[in-house]
C-alpha positions as CSV (number, residue, x, y, z in Angstrom):
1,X,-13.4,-67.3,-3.7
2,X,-11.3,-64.7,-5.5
3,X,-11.2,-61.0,-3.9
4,X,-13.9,-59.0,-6.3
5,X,-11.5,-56.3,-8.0
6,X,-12.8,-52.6,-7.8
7,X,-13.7,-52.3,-11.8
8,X,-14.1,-48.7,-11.4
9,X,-12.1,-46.3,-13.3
10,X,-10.4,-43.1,-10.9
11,X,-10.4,-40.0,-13.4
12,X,-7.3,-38.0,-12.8
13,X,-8.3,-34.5,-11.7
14,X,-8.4,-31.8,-14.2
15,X,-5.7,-29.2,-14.4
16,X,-7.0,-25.6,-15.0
17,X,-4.5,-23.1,-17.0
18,X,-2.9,-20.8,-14.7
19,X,-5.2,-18.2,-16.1
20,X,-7.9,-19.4,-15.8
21,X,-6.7,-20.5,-12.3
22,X,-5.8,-17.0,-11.4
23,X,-9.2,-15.4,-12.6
24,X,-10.8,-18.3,-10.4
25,X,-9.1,-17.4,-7.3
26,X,-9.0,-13.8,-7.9
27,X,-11.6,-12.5,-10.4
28,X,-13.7,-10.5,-8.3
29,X,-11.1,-8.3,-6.8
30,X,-10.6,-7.0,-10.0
31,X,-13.9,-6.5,-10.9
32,X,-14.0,-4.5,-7.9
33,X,-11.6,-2.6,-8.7
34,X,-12.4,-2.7,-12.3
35,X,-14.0,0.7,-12.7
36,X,-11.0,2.6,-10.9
37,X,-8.5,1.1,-14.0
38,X,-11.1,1.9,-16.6
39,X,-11.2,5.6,-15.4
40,X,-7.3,6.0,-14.8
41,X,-6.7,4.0,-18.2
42,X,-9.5,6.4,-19.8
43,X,-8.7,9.4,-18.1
44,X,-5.0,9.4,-17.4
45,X,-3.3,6.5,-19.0
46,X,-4.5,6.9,-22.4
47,X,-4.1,10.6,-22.4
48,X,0.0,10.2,-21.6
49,X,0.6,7.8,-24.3
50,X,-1.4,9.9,-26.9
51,X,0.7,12.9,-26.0
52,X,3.6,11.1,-26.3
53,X,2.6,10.0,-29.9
54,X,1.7,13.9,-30.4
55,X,5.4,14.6,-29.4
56,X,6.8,13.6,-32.1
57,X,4.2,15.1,-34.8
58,X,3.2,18.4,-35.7
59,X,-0.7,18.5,-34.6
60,X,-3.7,20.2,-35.3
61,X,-7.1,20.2,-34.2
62,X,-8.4,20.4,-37.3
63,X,-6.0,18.3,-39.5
64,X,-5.0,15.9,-37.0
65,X,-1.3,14.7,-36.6
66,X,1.5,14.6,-39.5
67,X,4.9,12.7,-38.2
68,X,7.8,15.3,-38.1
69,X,11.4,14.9,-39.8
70,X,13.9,14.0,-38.3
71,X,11.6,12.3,-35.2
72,X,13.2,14.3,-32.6
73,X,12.4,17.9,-34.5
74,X,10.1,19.2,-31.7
75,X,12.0,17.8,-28.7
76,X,14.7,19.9,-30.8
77,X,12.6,22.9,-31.0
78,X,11.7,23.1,-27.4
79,X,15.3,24.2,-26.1
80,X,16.0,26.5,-29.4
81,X,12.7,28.0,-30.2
82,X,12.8,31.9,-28.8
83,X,16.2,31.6,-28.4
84,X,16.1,29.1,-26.1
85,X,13.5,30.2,-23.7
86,X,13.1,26.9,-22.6
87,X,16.1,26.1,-20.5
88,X,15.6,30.0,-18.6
89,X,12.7,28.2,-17.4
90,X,14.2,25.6,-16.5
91,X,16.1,27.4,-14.6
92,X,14.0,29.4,-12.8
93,X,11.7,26.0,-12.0
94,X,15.0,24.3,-10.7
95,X,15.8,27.7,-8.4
96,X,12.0,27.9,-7.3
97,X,12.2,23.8,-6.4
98,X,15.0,24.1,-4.7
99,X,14.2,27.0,-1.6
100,X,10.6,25.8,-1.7
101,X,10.8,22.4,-1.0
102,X,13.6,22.9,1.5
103,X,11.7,25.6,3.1
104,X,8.9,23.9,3.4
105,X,11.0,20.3,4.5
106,X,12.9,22.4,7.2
107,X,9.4,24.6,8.2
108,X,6.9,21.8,8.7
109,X,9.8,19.7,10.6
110,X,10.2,22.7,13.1
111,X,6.7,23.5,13.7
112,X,5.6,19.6,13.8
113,X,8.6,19.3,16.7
114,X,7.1,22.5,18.6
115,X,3.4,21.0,18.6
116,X,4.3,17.5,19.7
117,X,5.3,17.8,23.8
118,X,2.0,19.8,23.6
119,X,-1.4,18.3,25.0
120,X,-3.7,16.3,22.9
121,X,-6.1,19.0,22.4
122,X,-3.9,21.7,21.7
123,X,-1.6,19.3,19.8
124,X,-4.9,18.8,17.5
125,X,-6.0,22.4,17.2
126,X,-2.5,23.1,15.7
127,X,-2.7,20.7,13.1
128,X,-5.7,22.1,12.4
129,X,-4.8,25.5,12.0
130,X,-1.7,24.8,10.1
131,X,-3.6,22.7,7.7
132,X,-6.3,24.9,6.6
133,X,-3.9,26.6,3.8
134,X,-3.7,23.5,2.1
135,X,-7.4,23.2,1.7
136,X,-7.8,26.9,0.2
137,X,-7.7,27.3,-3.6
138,X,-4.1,27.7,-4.8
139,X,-5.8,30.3,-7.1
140,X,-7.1,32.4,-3.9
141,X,-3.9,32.4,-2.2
142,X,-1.9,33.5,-5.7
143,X,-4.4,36.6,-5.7
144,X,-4.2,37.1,-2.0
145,X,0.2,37.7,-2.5
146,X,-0.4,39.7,-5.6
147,X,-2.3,42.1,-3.4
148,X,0.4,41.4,-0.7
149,X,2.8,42.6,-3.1
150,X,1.3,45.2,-4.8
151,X,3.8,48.1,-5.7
152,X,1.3,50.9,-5.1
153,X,-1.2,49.9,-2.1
154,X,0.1,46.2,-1.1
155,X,0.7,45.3,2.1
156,X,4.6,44.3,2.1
157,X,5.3,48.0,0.7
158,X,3.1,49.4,3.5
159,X,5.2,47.6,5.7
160,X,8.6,49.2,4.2
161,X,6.6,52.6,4.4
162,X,6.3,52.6,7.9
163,X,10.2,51.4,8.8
164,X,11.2,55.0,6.4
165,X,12.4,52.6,3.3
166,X,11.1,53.3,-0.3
167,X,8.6,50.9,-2.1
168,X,9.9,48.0,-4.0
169,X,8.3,46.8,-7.3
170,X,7.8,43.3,-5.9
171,X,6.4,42.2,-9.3
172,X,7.2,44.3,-11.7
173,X,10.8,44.5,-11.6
174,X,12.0,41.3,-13.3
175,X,15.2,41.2,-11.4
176,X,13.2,40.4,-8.3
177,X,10.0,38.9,-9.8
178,X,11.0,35.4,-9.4
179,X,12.2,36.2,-6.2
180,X,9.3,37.5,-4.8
181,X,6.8,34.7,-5.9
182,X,9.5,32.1,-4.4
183,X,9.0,34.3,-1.2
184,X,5.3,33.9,-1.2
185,X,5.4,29.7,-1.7
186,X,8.2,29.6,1.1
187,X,6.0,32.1,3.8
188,X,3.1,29.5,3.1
189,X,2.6,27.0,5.9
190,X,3.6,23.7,4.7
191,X,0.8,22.4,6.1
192,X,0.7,18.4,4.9
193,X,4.4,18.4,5.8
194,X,3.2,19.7,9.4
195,X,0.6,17.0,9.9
196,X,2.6,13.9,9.0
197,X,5.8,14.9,10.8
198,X,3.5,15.5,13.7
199,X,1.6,11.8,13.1
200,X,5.5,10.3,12.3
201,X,6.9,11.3,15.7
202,X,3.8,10.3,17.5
203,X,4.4,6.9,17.0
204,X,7.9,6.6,17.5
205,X,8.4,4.4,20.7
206,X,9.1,5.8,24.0
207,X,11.7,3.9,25.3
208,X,14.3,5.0,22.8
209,X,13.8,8.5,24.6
210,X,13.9,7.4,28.1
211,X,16.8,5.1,26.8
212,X,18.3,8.4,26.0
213,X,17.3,10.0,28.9
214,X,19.6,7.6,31.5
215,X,22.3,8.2,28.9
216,X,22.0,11.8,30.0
217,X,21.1,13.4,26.1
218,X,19.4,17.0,26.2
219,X,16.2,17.9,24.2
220,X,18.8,18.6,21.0
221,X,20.6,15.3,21.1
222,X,17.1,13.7,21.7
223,X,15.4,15.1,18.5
224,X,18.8,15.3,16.0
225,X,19.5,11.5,17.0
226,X,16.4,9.9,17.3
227,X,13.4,12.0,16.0
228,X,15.3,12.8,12.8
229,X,16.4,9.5,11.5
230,X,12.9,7.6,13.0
231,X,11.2,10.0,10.3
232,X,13.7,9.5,7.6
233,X,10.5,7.8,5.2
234,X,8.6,11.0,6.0
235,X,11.3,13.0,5.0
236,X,11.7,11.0,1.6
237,X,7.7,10.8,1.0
238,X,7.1,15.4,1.8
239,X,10.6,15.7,-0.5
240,X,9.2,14.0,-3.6
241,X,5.9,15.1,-3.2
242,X,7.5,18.9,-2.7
243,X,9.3,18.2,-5.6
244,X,6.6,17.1,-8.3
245,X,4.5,20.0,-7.0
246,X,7.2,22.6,-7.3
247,X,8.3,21.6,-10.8
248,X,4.5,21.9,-11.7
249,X,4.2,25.2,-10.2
250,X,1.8,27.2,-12.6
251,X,-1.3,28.9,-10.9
252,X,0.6,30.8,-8.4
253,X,3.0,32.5,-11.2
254,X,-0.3,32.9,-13.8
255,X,-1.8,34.7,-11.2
256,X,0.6,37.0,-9.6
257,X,2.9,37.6,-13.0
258,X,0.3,37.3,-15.6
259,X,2.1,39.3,-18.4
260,X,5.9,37.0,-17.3
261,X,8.0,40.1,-16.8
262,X,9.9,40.0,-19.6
263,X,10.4,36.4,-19.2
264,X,11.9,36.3,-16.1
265,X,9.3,34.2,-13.8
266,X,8.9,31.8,-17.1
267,X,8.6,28.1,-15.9
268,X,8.7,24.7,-17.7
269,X,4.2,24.5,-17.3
270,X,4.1,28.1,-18.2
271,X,6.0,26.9,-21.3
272,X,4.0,24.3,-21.6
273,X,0.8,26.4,-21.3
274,X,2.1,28.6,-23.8
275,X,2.9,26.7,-26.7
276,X,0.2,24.2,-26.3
277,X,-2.6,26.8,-25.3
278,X,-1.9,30.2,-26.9
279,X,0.5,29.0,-30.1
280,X,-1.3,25.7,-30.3
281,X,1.8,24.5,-31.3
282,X,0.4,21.0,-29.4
283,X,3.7,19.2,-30.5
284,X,6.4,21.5,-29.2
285,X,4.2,21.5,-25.7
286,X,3.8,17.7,-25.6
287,X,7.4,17.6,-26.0
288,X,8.2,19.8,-23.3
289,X,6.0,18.1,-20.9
290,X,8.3,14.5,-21.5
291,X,10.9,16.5,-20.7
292,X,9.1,17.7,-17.3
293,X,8.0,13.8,-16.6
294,X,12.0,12.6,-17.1
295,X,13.2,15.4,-15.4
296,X,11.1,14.5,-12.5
297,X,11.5,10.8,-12.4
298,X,15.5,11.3,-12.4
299,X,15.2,13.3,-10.0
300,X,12.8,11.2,-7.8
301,X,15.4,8.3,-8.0
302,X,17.9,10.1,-6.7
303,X,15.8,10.6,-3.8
304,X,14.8,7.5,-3.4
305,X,18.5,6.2,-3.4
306,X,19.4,9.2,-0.8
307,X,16.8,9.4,1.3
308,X,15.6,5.8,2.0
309,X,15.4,4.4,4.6
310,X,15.4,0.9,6.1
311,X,14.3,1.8,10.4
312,X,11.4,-0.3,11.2
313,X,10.1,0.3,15.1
């Protein structure tokens, strides 16, 4: 007899598109997540790009937005406007940026180096205490150095009183205005870098200093060549996080300098505050804040290019 033939047809399997694929496989994490993108993309995103559009127009609350000619007229306007205002206050941010963050890189490193040989408990009641300033209102501790530095009755001038010396307009004199309100940011605990130095050397491995300790290194030699260069990603994470924050410095100096001193404590986001919020002049602002956000990211990459680091333990 002949062998009965299988008459049955085998379908070839069907071929989704790699979209629908994708969705298939991964469709529900983004719907999880889906209401975190529609409140950055609502709330953040879509705020950015409309500034951006206002940059280059001449806008009013009432009237709307009317392009500008040539395109670049407010970016053009921000540097020149009040004879060039703009680039003092860029200046003074740059001057402010720069003893801040290094202050509070050097500061936190120091005090998170003290607090680690310590105990568990004590090691933990210091971060404590050295993070508490970073969960008071920047606003409250603004007021509490303009009372600090009050020229009649503040505290610093008391201090001056008692070693014979005569009382310094801390923040009225606008050769030393800026000064003084750098002052009060670098005196300020820098209390997240203190807490993740401390948590960065805690899990640095042992045996690299008992290695060290048969090589016969002292405490010095210990923490400048190990400690230091094990933390290098902490380092580069507090010095761009410093940085954005001191480039966007604004409560501090509203509060203690309300009235600018003559211009002299005048940041870019006082600028920006200015123009947008008491001249309305929305376009001129938006333009200036660009120039904040590529300022920033320029300098961020150079950061990232110095500072990076490749140490895995």
């Amino acid at each position: 007899m002949g062998s009965v033939q299988n008459t049955s047809v085998r379908r070839s399997p069907v071929h989704k598109s790699p979209v629908r694929n994708f969705f298939h496989k991964y469709g529900w994490s983004y719907a999880f997540i889906l209401p975190s993108m529609l409140t950055f993309a609502i709330f953040v995103l879509f705020p950015v790009l409309w500034s951006f559009v206002i940059s280059f127009q001449k806008f009013s609350l009432v009237r709307g937005g009317a392009w500008v000619s040539p395109f670049y007229a407010n970016y053009e306007q921000a540097f020149t406007m009040f004879g060039g205002l703009f680039i003092t206050a860029i200046r003074n941010t740059l001057l402010y940026s720069f003893f801040t963050v290094t202050t509070n890189i050097f500061v936190g490193l120091i005090l998170a180096s003290l607090i680690q040989p310590l105990g568990h408990r004590l090691r933990t009641f210091f971060r404590a205490a050295y993070y508490l300033p970073a969960v008071t209102s920047a606003l409250i501790v603004g007021m509490t150095w303009a009372y600090i530095f009050n020229g009649q009755w503040g505290f610093a001038n008391y201090l001056l009183r008692l070693m014979g010396q005569e009382p310094v307009r801390w923040l009225s004199n606008p050769d030393i205005a800026l000064g003084s309100v750098t002052l009060s940011a670098m005196l300020t605990v820098p209390a997240t870098a203190v807490v993740l130095y401390s948590a960065a050397m805690g899990s640095i491995p042992t045996d690299f200093y008992e290695a060290a300790d048969l090589d016969g290194a002292n405490p010095i030699q210990k923490w400048w060549n190990i400690t230091v260069p094990l933390i290098k990603s902490t380092t580069l994470y507090l010095v761009v996080l410093y940085t954005i924050a001191s480039f966007e410095v604004f409560e501090r100096i509203y509060v203690m300098v309300p009235s600018g001193v003559g211009n002299s404590t005048q940041t870019i986001v006082t600028q920006i505050y200015n123009n947008g919020f008491k001249d309305f002049n929305f376009g001129v602002a938006a333009a200036q804040a660009f120039v904040l956000f590529i300022m920033i990211s320029a300098i961020a990459v150079f950061q990232f290019r110095f500072l990076q680091s490749d140490v895995e333990y």
